[in-house]
C-alpha positions in Angstrom: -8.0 18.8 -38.2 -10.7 20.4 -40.2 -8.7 23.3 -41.1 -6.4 20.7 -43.0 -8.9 18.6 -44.0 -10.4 21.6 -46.0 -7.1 22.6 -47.2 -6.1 19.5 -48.7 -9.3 18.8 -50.5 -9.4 15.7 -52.2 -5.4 15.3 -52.6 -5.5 12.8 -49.5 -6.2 12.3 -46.2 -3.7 10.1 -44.7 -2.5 11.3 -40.9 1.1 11.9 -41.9 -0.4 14.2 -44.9 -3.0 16.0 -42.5 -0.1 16.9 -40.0 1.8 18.5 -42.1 4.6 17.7 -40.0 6.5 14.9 -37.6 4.3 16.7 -35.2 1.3 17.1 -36.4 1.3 13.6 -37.1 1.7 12.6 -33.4 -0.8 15.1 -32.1 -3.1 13.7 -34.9 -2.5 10.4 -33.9 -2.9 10.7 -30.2 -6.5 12.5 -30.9 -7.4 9.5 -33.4 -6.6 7.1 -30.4 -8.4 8.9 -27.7 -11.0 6.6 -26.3 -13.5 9.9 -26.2 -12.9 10.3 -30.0 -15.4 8.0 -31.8 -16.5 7.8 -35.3 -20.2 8.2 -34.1 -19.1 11.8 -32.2 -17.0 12.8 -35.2 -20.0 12.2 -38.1 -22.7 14.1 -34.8 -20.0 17.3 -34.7 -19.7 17.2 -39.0 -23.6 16.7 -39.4 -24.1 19.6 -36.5 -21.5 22.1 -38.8 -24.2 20.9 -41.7 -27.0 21.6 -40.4 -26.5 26.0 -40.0 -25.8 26.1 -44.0 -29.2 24.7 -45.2 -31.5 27.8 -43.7 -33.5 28.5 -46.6 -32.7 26.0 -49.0 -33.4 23.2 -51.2 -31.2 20.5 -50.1 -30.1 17.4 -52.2 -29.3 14.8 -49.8 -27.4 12.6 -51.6 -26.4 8.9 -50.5 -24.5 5.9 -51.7 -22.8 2.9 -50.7 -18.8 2.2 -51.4 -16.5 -0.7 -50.3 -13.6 0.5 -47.6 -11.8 -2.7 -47.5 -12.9 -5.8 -49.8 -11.6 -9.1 -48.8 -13.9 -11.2 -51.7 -16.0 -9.7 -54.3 -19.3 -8.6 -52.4 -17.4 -9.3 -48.6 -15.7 -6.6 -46.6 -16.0 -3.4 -44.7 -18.4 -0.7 -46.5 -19.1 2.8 -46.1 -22.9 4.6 -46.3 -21.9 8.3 -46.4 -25.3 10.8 -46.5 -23.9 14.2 -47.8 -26.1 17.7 -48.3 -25.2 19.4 -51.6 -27.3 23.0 -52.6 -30.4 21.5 -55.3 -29.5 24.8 -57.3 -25.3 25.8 -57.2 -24.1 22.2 -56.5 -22.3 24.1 -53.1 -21.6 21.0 -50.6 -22.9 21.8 -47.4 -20.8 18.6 -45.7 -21.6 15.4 -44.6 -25.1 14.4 -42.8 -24.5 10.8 -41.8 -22.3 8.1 -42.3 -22.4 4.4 -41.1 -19.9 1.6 -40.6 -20.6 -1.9 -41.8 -19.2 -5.0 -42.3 -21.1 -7.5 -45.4 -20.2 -10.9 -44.7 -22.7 -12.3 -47.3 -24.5 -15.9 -46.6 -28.0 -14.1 -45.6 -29.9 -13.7 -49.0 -32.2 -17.2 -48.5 -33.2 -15.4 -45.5 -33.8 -11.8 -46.7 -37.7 -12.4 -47.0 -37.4 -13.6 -43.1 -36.1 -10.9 -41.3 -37.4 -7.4 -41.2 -36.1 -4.6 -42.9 -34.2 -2.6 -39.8 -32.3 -6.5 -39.7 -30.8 -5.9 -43.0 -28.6 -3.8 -44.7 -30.8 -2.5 -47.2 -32.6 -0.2 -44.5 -29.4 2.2 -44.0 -31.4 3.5 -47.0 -33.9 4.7 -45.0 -32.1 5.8 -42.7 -30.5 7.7 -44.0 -33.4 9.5 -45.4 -34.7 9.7 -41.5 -31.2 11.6 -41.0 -32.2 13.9 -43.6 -35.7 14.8 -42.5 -34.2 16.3 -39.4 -33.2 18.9 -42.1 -36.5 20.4 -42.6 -36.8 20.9 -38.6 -33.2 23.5 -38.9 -34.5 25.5 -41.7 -34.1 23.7 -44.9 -36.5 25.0 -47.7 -36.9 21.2 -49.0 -35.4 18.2 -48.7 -34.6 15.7 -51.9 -33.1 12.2 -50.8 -31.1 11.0 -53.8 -30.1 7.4 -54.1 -28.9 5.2 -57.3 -30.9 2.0 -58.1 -29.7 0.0 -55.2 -31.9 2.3 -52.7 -35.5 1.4 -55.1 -37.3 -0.7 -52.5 -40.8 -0.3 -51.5 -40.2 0.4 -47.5 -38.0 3.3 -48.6 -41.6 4.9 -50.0 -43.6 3.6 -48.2 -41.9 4.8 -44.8 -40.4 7.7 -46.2 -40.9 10.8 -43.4 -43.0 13.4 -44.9 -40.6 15.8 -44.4 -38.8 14.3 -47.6 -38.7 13.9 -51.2 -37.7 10.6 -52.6 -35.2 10.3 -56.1 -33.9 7.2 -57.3 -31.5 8.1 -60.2 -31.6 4.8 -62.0 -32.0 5.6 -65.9 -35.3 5.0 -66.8 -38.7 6.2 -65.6 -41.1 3.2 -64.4 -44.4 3.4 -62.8 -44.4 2.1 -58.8 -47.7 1.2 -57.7 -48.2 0.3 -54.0 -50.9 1.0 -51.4 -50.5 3.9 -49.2 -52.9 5.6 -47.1 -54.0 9.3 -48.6 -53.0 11.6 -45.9 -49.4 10.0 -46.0 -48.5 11.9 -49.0 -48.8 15.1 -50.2 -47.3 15.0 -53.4 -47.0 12.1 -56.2 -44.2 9.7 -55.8 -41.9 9.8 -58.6 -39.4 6.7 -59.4 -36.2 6.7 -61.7 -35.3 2.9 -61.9 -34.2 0.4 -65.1 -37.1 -1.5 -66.0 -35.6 -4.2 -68.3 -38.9 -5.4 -69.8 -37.3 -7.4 -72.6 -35.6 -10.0 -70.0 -37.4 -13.2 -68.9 -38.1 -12.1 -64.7 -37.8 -16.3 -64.2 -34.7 -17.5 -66.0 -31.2 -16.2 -64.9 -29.7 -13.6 -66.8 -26.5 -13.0 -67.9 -26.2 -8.9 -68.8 -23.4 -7.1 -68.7 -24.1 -3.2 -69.3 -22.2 -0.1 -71.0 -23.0 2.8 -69.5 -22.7 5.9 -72.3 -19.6 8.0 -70.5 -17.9 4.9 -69.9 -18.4 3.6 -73.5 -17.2 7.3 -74.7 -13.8 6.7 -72.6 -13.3 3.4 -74.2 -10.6 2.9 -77.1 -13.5 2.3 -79.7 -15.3 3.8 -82.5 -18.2 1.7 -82.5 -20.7 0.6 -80.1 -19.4 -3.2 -81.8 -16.6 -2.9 -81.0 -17.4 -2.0 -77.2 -19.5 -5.5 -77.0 -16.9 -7.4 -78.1 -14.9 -6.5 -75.2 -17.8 -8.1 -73.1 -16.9 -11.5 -71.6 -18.5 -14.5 -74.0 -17.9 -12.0 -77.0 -15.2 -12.7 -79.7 -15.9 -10.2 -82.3 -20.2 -10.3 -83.3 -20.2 -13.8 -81.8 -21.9 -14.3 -78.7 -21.8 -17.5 -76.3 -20.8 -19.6 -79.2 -23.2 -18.6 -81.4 -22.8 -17.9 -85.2 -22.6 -14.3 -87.0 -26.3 -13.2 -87.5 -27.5 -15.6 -84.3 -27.7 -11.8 -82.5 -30.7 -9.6 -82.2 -30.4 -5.7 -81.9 -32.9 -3.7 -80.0 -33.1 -0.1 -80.1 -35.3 1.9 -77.6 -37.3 -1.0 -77.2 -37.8 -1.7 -81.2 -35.8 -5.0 -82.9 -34.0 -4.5 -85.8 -32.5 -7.1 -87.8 -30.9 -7.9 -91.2 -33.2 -10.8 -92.1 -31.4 -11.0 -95.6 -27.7 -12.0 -95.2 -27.0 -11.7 -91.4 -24.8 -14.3 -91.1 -22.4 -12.5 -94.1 -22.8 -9.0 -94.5 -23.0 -6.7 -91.3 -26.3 -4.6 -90.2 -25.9 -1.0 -91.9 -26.9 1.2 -89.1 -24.3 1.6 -86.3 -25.2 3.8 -82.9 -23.1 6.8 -82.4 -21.2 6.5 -79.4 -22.4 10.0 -77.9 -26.4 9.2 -78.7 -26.4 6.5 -76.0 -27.1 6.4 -72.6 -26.6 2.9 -72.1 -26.0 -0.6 -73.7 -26.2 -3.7 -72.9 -25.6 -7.5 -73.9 -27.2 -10.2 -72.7 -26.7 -13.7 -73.4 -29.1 -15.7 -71.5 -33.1 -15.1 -69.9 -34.3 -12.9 -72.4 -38.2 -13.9 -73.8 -39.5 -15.6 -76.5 -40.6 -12.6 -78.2 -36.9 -12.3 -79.0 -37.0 -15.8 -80.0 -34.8 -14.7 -83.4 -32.5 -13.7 -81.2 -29.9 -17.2 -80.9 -26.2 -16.1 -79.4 -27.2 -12.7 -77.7 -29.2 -9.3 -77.6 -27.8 -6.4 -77.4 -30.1 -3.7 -76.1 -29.2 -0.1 -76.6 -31.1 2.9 -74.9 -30.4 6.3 -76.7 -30.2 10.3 -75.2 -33.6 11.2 -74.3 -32.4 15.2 -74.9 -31.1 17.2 -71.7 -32.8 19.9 -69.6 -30.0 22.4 -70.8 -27.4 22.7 -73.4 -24.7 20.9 -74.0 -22.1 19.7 -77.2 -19.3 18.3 -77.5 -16.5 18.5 -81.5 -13.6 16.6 -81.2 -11.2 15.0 -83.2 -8.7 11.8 -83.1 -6.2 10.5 -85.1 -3.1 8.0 -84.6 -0.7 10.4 -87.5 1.4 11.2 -84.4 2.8 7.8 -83.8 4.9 5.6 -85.8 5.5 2.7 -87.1 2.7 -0.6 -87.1 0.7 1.7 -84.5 0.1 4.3 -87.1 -3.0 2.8 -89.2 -4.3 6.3 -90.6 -7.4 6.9 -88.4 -8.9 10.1 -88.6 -12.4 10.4 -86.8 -14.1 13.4 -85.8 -17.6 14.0 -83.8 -19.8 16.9 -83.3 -22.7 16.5 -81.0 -25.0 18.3 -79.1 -28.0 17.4 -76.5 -30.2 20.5 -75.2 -34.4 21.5 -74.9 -36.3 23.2 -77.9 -38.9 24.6 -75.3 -42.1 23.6 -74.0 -40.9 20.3 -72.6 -39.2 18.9 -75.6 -35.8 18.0 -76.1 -33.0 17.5 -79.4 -29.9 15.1 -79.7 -28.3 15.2 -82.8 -24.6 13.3 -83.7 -22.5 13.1 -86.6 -19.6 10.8 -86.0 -17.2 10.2 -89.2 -14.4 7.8 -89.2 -11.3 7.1 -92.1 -8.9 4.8 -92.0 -6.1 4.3 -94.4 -6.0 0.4 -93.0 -9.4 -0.4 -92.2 -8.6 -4.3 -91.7 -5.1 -4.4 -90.3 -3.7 -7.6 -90.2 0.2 -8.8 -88.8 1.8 -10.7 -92.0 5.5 -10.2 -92.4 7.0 -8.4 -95.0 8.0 -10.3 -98.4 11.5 -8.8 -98.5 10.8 -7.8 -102.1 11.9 -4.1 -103.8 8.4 -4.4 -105.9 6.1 -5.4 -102.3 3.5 -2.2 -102.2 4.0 -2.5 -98.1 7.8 -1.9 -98.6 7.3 1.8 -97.9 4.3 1.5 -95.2 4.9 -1.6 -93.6 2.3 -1.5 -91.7 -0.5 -1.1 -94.2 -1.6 -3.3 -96.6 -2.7 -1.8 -100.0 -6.3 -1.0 -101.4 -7.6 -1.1 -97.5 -8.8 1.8 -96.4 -12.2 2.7 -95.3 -14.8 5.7 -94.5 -17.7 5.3 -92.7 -20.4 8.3 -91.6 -23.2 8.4 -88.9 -25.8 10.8 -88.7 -28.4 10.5 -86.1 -30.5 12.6 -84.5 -33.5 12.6 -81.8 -36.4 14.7 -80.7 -39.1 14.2 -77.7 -42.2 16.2 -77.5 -44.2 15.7 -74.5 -48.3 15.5 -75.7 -49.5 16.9 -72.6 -49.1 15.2 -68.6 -49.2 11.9 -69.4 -48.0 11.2 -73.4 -44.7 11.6 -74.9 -43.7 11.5 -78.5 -39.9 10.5 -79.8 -39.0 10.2 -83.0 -35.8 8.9 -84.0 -33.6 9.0 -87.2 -29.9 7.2 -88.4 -27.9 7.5 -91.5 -25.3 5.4 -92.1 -22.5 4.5 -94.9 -19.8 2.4 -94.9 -17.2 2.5 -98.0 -14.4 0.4 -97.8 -11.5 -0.6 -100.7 -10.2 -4.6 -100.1 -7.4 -5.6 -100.0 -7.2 -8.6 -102.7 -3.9 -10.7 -103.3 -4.5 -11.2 -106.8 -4.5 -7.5 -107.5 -1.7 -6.7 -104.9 0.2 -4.6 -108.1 -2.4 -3.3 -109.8 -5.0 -2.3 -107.2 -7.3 -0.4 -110.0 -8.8 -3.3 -110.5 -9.3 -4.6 -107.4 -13.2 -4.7 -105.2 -14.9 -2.2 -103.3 -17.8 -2.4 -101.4 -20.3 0.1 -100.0 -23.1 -0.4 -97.4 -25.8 2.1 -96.4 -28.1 1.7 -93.8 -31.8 3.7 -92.9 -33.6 3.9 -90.0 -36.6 5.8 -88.7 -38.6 4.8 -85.7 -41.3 6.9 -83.7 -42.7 6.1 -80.3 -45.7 7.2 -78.6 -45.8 6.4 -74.8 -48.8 7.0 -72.5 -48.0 6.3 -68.2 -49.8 6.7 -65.6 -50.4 4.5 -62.5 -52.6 2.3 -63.9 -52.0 2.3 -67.2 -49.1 2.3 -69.7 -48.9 2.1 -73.5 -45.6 1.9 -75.7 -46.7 2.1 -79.5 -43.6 1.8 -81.8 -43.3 1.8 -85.2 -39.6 1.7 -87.3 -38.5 1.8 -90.6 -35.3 0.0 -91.7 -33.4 -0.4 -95.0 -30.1 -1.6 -95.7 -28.4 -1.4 -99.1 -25.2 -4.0 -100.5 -23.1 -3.4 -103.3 -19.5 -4.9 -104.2 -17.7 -5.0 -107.2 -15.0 -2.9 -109.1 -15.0 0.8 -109.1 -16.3 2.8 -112.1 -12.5 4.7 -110.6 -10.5 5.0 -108.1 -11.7 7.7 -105.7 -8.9 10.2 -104.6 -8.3 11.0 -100.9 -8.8 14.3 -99.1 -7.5 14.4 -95.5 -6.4 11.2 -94.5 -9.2 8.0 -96.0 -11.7 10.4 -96.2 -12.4 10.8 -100.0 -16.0 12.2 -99.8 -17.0 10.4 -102.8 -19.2 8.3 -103.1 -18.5 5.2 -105.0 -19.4 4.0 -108.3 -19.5 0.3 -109.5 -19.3 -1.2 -113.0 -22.6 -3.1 -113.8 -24.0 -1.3 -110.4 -27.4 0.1 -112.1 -28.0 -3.8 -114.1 -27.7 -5.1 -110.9 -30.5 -2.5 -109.4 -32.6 -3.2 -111.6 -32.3 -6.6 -111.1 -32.1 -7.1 -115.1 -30.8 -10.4 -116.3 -31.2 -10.1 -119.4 -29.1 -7.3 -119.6 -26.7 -9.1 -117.7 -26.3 -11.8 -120.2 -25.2 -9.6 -122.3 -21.2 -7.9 -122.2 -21.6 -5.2 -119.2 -19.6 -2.1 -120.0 -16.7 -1.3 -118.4 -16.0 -4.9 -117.6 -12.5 -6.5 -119.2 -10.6 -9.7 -119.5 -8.2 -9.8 -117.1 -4.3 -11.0 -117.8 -1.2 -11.9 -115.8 0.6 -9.0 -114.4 4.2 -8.8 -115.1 4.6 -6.1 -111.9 5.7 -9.1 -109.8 8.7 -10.2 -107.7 9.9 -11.8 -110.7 9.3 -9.5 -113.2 7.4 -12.0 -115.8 3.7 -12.7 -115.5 2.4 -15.0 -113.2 0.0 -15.0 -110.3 -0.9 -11.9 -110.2 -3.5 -10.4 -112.4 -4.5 -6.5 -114.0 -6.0 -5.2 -117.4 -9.6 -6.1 -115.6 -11.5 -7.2 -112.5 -13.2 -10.1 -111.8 -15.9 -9.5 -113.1 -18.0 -9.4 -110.1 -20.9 -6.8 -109.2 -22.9 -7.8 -106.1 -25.7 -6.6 -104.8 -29.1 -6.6 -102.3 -31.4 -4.7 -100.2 -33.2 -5.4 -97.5 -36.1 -3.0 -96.1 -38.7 -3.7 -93.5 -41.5 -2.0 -91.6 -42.2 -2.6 -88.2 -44.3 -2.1 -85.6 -45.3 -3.0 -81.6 -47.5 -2.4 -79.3 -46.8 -2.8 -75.1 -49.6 -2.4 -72.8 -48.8 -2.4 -69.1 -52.8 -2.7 -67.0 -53.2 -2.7 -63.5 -53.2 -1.0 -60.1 -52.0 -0.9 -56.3 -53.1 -5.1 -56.6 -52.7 -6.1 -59.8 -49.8 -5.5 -63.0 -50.6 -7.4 -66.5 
C-alpha cells in the first residue's frame, strides 16, 4: 500500500484507485477492515519510517488542523496531521503524528474551566511533544511550525526543550510571560497578527484579504476587492455614505479631508505590495473615530529574504462582444534583500481601458449612434491609471527597524457626456493624482515597544475640457498627460483672471450630427465652460508606545 500510495502522489487516494485493480481493491479492503489494522498502528509504522531520514538535520515540523467531514460550519470530524519537512531543501521526510477528532462545539463558556489536555487546543502541544522525540533519533534541530490558531501561552510555556517554537501568523508581536531561566536556552520568538487598531472589548466584524488570494481575484484594485466583502456595495460600508470610510496603511491613516464624499482618494495599493487587507465594520477605537461606515486596514510587503519578481500582462482583446471592454493592464514587481538585513519591494501596476465606466443601455437603433459600431462601449470613456510604489526596511541594529514607504498615482479618465455624444471634442476630462510618503521607525523588545510614524499625503483634482484630444498608443494607454483649458487660472486660484474671457473657452451651439439631422439637443462648437479644481495635502504623524513586562502591558 505504500508503494502505491507513493506512486500516485497527490492524484487520489481512494481504495478502488490504490488497487489498481478489482483485486487490489479487495485485498485493500480486507486489510482496511482487519480488526489488527488501526489508525493509531498505521500513523506508529509511518512516523517510525520518519524517524531514519532526519539523522543530521534540521527538521521543520510542520502542523495544522483541517476539517474531514463538516456537518455545520465549525462541527464535524477534523484531522491534526504533524509532518517532517527538510528546514533547508523543503524534502518531506513523511508524517510524524496525526490525530482523530470529532468538534461538536457548545464548550467555549467553559474553556477557562477545564484544563488544557481537556481541550482541543492542546493537540498543539502535542504535537510538538511528538516532535521532540525527533532530537532523541538524530535530528540536528527541531522547529515546530504552526499558523495563528497554535499561539497560546501553554504551547511556550510547556514547550520540551528539545524544540523550537514558530507561529507563522503575519506579523511579529512581543509575548511576555514568566518562565523560569533554566527552561530556556534561547529567546522565544512569536509570529502572530496583532490588530492594535481594533477595540479588544466590542465585537468585531473583519473580514481579511490575504495578498495571494487578492492577486487571484478578478480585480485591478484593492477597491474593488473590498467591495466583494459582505456589507460592501461599491465604497459603501454597512450603510454608510461615500467618504464615511477611513484607510489605514501600515498602521498610518490617511484620508481625503477635502471632498471625500465626491471625489475618490488618489493613492490606490498595488495589488502585489500587500500582504494583507482587511475591512472592518464594527469595534474599531475611538482614535479612528473619522472613521463612520468602515476601515479598511492594509499591511504592505515587508521585502523577502531572497529574490523574487513577477511581469505580466492581461487584457480582454481576445473576447468578443459586450465582454470585450478594452482592458490592458500590465505589472512588473519585484521583492528581494539589498544586504545587511534590509529588504526592497518595488511595483508598477498600469491599467487602460477603452470603457472605463461600462454601463448596459440598449442601443438607439440609429445609423448616426457612435455605439453602432462598438456596441458595447460608450464614447469618450476610456481611462488610464498608473501606480508606482516602492518600499525599503533597514534594520538600525537588534532592536530598531526603519521603513520608508513611497506611492505615485494618476488617474486620467475621458467622460462620457450625453450632450456631447457627436462631438466628443468638446466633452470633460478629468485627472487625479495622488502622493504619499510615510517613514516608520520601530523599536521592540520585551519590555518596551515604540512605533513613530510620520506620512505625507497630497492629492490633486482637475476636470474640465481638454486643451486636445490625446491620441491612443496600445489600447487606452495614451501616455499623455492631460491638459485643461483655464487649468493654470484655476492653480493659481486667480479670480480675477477668471472674470475675465478664459482662452480657449467658446460658446457652444446645437449640433446638427443628430438622429434627425437638424440641431437640437445635442451640443458642439464649445464645452461647458467648466474647469474644476482642488488639492488637498496633509502631514502627519503618530506615536505608539507599548510599556510593560512579564506582569504588566500599557
Amino acid at each position: 500500500m505504500h508503494a502505491r500510495l507513493v506512486e500516485l502522489g497527490g492524484s487520489g487516494v481512494r481504495v478502488c484507485r490504490l488497487g489498481k485493480d478489482r483485486a487490489g481493491e479487495i485485498r485493500l479492503t480486507r486489510f482496511l477492515h482487519n480488526p489488527a489494522v488501526t489508525v493509531t498502528e498505521m500513523v506508529a509504522t509511518a512516523a517510525a519510517r520518519t524517524s531514519t531520514r532526519v539523522t543530521g538535520r534540521h527538521v521543520l515540523a510542520i502542523q495544522d488542523t483541517t476539517m474531514v467531514r463538516s456537518a455545520a460550519e465549525g462541527i464535524g470530524v477534523a484531522l491534526h496531521p504533524l509532518i517532517a519537512v527538510d528546514a533547508v531543501d523543503g524534502t518531506l521526510f513523511g508524517l510524524l503524528d496525526a490525530r482523530f477528532f470529532i468538534r461538536q462545539g457548545g464548550q467555549r463558556n467553559e474553556r477557562r474551566e477545564r484544563d488544557l489536555a481537556q481541550k482541543e487546543s492542546g493537540r498543539w502541544l502535542e504535537a510538538a511533544q511528538r516532535a521532540a522525540e525527533l532530537a532523541a533519533v538524530g535530528a540536528a534541530c527541531v522547529t515546530v511550525v504552526s499558523d495563528r490558531e497554535g499561539d497560546i501561552y501553554e504551547d511556550f510555556a510547556d514547550k520540551p526543550s528539545a524544540v523550537e517554537m514558530l507561529v507563522r501568523a503575519g506579523q511579529v508581536t512581543v509575548v511576555n510571560f514568566v518562565v523560569d531561566v533554566y527552561t530556556i536556552e534561547r529567546p522565544i520568538v512569536v509570529e502572530a497578527y496583532a490588530d492594535s487598531i481594533l477595540d479588544p472589548t466590542l465585537v468585531a466584524s473583519v473580514q481579511r484579504i490575504g495578498g495571494d488570494e487578492l492577486r487571484r481575484f478578478p480585480v485591478t484594485t484593492l477597491e474593488e476587492a473590498v467591495s466583494l466583502s459582505a456589507g460592501a456595495v461599491g465604497e459603501s460600508y454597512r450603510g454608510g455614505r461615500l467618504g464615511q470610510q477611513a484607510f489605514v496603511l501600515d498602521g498610518l491613516g490617511v484620508k481625503n479631508q477635502l471632498d471625500a464624499s465626491t471625489g475618490p482618494l488618489g493613492v490606490r495599493i498595488p495589488p502585489d505590495m500587500l500582504t494583507e487587507a482587511s475591512l472592518a465594520t464594527n469595534g474599531f477605537s475611538a482614535r479612528y473615530g473619522q472613521a463612520v461606515s468602515g476601515l479598511i486596514n492594509v499591511v504592505t510587503k515587508d521585502g523577502g529574504d531572497h529574490w523574487t519578481g513577477r511581469a505580466a500582462y492581461e487584457t480582454d482583446r481576445l473576447l468578443t462582444g459586450g465582454a470585450d471592454l478594452g482592458q490592458d493592464r500590465a505589472v512588473v514587481s519585484v521583492d528581494g534583500p539589498l544586504g545587511g538585513g534590509a529588504g526592497l519591494v518595488a511595483v508598477i501596476d498600469a491599467d487602460g481601458r477603452l470603457d472605463a465606466d461600462p454601463v448596459n443601455a440598449p442601443l438607439s437603433g440609429e445609423p448616426r449612434d457612435p455605439r453602432n459600431s462598438a456596441p458595447a462601449l460608450l464614447p469618450h470613456n476610456s481611462g488610464e491609471r498608473y501606480d508606482a510604489a516602492v518600499k525599503v526596511r533597514i534594520p538600525l541594529g537588534a532592536v530598531h527597524t526603519l521603513r520608508l514607504f513611497a506611492l505615485r498615482s494618476v488617474d486620467q479618465r475621458l467622460l462620457f457626456d450625453p450632450a456631447y455624444k457627436y462631438d466628443t471634442d468638446f466633452a470633460p476630462a478629468r485627472r487625479v493624482t495622488g502622493d504619499l510618503f510615510s517613514a516608520h521607525v520601530q523599536r521592540a523588545t520585551n519590555n518596551f515597544t515604540a512605533d513613530l510614524r510620520a506620512g505625507y499625503f497630497a492629492r490633486a483634482f482637475t476636470r474640465g475640457a481638454l486643451t486636445e484630444q490625446p491620441t491612443y498608443g496600445v489600447g487606452a494607454f495614451t501616455g499623455q498627460t492631460f491638459h485643461f483649458i483655464g487649468e493654470d487660472i484655476a492653480r493659481r486660484q486667480d479670480t480675477a483672471l477668471a472674470r475675465a474671457p478664459v482662452a480657449g473657452f467658446t460658446i457652444p451651439d446645437w449640433s446638427e450630427r443628430t438622429p434627425w439631422g437638424v440641431p437640437g439637443f445635442f451640443r458642439t462648437g464649445g464645452s461647458d465652460g467648466e474647469i474644476a479644481w482642488n488639492r488637498f495635502r496633509e502631514v502627519r504623524g503618530q506615536a505608539d508606545f507599548s510599556i510593560g513586562g512579564p506582569r504588566a502591558d500599557f
